[in-house]
C-alpha positions as CSV (number, residue, x, y, z in Angstrom):
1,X,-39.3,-46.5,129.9
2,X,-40.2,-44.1,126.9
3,X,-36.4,-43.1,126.0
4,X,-35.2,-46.9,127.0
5,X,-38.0,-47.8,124.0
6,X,-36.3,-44.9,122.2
7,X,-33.2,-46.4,122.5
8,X,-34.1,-50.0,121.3
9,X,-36.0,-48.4,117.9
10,X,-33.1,-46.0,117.3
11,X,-30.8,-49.6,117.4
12,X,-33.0,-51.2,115.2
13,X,-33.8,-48.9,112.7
14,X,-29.8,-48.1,112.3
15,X,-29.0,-51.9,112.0
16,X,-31.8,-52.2,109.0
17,X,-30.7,-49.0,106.6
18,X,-27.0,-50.9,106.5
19,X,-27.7,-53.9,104.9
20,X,-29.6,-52.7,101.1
21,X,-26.3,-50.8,99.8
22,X,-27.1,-50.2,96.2
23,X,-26.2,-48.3,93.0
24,X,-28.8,-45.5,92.5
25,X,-29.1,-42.8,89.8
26,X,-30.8,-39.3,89.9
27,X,-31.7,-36.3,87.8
28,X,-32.3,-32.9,89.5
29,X,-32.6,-29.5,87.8
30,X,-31.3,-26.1,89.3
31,X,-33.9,-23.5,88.7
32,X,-34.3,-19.7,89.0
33,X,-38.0,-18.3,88.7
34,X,-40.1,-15.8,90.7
35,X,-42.7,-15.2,92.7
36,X,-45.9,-13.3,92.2
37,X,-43.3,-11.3,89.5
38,X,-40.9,-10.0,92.0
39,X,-39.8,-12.6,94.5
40,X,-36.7,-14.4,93.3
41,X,-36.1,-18.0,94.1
42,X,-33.9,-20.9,93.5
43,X,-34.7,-24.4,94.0
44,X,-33.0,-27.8,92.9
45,X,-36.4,-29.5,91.3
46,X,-36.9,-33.5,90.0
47,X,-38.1,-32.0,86.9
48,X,-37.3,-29.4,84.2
49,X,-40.4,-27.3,85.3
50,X,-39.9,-24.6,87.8
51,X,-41.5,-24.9,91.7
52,X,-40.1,-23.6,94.8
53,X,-40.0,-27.0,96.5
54,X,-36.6,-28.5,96.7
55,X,-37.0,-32.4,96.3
56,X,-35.7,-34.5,99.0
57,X,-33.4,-37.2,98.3
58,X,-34.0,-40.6,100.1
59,X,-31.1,-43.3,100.7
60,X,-30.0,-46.1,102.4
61,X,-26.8,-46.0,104.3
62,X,-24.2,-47.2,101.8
63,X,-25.9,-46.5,98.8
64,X,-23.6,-44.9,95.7
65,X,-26.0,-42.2,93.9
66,X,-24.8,-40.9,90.5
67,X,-26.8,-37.8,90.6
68,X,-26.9,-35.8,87.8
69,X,-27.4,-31.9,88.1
70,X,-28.8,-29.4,85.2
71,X,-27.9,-25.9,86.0
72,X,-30.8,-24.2,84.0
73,X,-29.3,-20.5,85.6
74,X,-27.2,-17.8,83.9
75,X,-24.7,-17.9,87.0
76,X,-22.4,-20.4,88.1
77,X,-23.9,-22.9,91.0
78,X,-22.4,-25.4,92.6
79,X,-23.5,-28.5,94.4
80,X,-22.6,-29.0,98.2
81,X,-22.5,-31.3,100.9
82,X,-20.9,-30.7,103.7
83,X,-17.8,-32.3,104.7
84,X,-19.2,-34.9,101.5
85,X,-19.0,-33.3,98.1
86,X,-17.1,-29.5,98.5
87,X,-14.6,-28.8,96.0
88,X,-14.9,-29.6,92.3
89,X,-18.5,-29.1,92.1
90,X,-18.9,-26.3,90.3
91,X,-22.2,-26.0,87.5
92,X,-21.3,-23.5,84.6
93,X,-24.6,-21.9,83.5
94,X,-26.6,-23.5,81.3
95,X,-24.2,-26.8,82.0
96,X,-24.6,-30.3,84.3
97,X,-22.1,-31.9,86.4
98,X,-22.7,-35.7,87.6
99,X,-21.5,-36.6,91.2
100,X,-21.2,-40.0,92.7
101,X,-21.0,-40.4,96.2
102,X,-21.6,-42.5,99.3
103,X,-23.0,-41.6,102.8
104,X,-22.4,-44.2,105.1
105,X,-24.0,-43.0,108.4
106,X,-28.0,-42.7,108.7
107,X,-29.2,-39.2,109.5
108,X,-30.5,-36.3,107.8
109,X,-27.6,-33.6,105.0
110,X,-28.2,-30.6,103.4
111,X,-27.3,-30.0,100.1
112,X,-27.1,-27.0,98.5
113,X,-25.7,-24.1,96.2
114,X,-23.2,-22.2,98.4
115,X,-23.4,-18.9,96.7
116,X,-25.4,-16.4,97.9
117,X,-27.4,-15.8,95.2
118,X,-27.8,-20.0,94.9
119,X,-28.7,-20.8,99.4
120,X,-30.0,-17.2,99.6
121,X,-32.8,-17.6,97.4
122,X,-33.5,-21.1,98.7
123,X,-31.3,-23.2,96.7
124,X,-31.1,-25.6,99.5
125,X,-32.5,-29.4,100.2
126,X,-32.7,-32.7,102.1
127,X,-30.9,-36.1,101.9
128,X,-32.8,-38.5,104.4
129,X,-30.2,-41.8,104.9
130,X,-31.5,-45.0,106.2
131,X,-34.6,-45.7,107.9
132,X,-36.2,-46.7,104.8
133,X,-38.9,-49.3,106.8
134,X,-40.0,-46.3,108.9
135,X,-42.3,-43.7,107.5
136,X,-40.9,-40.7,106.8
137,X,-41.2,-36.5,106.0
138,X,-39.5,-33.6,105.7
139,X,-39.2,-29.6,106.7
140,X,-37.3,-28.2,104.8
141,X,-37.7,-24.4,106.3
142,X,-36.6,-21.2,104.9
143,X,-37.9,-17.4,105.5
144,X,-37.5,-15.1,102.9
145,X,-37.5,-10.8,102.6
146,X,-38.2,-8.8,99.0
147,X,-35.6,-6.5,99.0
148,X,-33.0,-9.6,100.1
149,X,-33.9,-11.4,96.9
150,X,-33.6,-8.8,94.2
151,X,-30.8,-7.2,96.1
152,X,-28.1,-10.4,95.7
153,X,-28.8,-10.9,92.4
154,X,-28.3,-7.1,91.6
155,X,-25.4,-7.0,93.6
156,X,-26.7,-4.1,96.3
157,X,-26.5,-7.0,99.1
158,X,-23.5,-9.4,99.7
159,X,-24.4,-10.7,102.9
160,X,-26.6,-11.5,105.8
161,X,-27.0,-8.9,108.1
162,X,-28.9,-6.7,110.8
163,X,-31.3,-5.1,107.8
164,X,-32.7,-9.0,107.4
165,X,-35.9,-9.2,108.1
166,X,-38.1,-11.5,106.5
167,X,-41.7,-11.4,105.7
168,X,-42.4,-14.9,104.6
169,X,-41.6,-18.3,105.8
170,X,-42.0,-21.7,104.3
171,X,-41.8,-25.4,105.3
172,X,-41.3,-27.0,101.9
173,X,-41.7,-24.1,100.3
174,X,-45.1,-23.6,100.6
175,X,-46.7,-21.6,103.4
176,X,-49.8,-22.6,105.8
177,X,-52.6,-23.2,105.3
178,X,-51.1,-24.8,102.2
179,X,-48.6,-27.0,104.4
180,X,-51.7,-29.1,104.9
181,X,-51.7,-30.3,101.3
182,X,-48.1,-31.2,101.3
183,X,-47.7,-35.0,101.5
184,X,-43.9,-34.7,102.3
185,X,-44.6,-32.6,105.3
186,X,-48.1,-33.4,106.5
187,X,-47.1,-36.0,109.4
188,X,-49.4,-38.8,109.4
189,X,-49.6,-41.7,111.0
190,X,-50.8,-44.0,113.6
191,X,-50.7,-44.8,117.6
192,X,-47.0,-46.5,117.9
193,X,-46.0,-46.0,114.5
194,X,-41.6,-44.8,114.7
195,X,-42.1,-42.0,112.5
196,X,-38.6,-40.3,111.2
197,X,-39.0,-36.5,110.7
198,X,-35.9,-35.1,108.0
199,X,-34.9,-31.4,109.3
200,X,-32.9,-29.0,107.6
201,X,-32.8,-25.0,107.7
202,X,-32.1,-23.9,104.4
203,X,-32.9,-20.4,105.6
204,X,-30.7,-17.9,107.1
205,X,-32.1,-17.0,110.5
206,X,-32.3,-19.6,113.5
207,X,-35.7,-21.4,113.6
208,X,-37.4,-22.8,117.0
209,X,-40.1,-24.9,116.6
210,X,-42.6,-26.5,118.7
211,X,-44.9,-29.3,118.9
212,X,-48.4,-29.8,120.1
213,X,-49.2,-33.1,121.8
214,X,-46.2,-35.3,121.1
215,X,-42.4,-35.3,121.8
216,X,-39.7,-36.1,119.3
217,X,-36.1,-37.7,119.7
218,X,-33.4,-36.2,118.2
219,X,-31.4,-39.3,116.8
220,X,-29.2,-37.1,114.8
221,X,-28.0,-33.2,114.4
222,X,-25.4,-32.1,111.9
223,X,-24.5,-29.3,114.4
224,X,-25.6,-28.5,118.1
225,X,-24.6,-31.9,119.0
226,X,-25.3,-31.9,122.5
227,X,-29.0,-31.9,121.6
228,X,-28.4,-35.6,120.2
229,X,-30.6,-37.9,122.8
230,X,-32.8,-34.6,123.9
231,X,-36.5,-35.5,124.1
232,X,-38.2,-32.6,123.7
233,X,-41.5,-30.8,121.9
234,X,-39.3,-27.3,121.5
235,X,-36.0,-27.1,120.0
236,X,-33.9,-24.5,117.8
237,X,-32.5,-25.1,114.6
238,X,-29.7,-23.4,113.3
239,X,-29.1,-21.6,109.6
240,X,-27.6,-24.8,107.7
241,X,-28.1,-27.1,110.2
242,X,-29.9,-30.4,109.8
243,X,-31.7,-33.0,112.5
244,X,-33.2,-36.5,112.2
245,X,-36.0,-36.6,114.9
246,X,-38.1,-39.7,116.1
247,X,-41.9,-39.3,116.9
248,X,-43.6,-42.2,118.5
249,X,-47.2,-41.1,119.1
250,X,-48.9,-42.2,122.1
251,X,-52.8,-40.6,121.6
252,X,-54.7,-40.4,118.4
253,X,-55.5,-36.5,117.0
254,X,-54.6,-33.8,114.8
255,X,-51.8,-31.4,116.3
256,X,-50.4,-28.6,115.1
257,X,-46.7,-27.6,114.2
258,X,-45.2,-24.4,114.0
259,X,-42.4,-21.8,114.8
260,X,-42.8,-20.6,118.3
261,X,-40.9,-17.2,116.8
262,X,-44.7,-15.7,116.4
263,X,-43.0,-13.7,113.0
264,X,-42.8,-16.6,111.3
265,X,-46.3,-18.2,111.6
266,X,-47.0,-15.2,109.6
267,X,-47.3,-14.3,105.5
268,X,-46.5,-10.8,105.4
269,X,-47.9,-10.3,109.2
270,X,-51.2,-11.9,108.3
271,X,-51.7,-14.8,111.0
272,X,-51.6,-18.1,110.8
273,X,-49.5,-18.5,108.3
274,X,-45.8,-19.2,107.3
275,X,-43.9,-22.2,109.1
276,X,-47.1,-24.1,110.2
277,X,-48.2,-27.9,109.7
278,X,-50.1,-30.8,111.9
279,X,-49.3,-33.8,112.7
280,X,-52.5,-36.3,111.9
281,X,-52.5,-39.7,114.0
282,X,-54.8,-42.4,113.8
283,X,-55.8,-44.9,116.6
């Protein structure tokens, strides 16, 4: 009965995101900054002031955004969607480019700088399409290590590999117990609410979470797509992919998220920590 209920939201809420098609325009700026002095990031922001949280992008199936991108770096960016926006979108430093550009089916997209030093250091967000009537949040994750970050933008590193090993982890980048305070990614809600959770792993390593008290339906998955219609309160998440889950609570209580890979519910080691949240529901 529960996935034949499933079934009949995931119908409706598809049929609603077609019919507001509209003409939108946004502003996002591409910034590099650091952490505590040594930890190198990149984030696409909604305003010229530096945070490490990149800002999701909400639209309605059909909608055209002109989005306008200021590349406040010294190295060239670019902006990517995949299989959407991936040549000609190149950002000279210190430039903008302006894309407008249409995404017809609801679900959750990644975009992102493709270079290393741009998606390596975090430059890397969500676009949520349709469900607009349904509340909605986002985890965006990503796991970081020092010697990562200040090694591809002096050119020692060039690519992922075996020596990777983060020591900090973020959902939103933020870490817990700060995740608590984060309005995009502190699920809240009430008993029957259709809650739509945005997914993308902007990080480089794959990312299992798990869920206490609830399970989710996974409507949509840019990748792994045999784990479209799975209802489930543990699933993997693969570097770059992204996944549009359903929660329908059925009990009223505060329940904790997190990455069942015990590393990364840890900053630095130190426990709890890293890629943490809860889910809050209300009778």
């Amino acid at each position: 009965m529960f996935r034949i209920l499933c079934l009949l939201t995931i119908f409706s809420l598809g049929a609603v995101s077609a019919s507001r098609a509209a003409f939108l325009q946004d502003t996002l700026y591409l910034h590099h900054d650091t952490l505590r002095s040594n930890w190198h990031y990149m984030a696409f922001n909604s305003s010229p002031f530096a945070e490490t949280k990149n800002a999701p992008l909400k639209l309605s199936a059909g909608d055209q955004l002109q989005l306008t991108i200021f590349n406040t770096d010294t190295l060239m960016h670019d902006f990517t969607i995949d299989g959407i926006i991936e040549t000609g979108n190149q950002i000279p430093p210190g430039g903008q480019g302006v894309w407008t550009f249409t995404i017809n089916t609801p679900g959750t997209y990644r975009y992102y700088s493709s270079f290393l030093y741009g998606y390596g250091l975090g430059a890397s967000g969500i676009i949520l399409v349709g469900y607009e009537n349904y509340p909605s949040f986002y985890w965006n994750l990503f796991e970081q290590q020092l010697s990562f970050s200040t090694g591809v933008l002096d050119g020692s590193v060039s690519a992922v590999n075996s020596s990777y090993k983060p020591q900090y982890f973020w959902i939103n980048g933020i870490s817990y117990p700060e995740t608590l305070m984060e309005p995009d990614g502190m699920v809240m809600g009430m008993v029957g609410d259709s809650i739509i959770i945005a997914v993308t792993n902007s990080g480089k390593q794959p990312q299992p979470l798990h869920l206490h008290g609830f399970h989710v339906h996974i409507l949509q998955a840019t990748g792994s797509q045999h784990m479209v219609g799975w209802i489930k309160d543990s699933f993997p998440i693969a570097p770059g992919q992204s996944m549009t889950l359903l929660l329908v609570p059925d009990k009223p209580g505060m329940y904790m998220v997190h990455n069942h890979n015990l590393r990364a519910a840890t900053n630095a080691g130190l426990y709890p920590g890293g890629m943490m949240t809860h889910i809050q529901i209300d009778p």
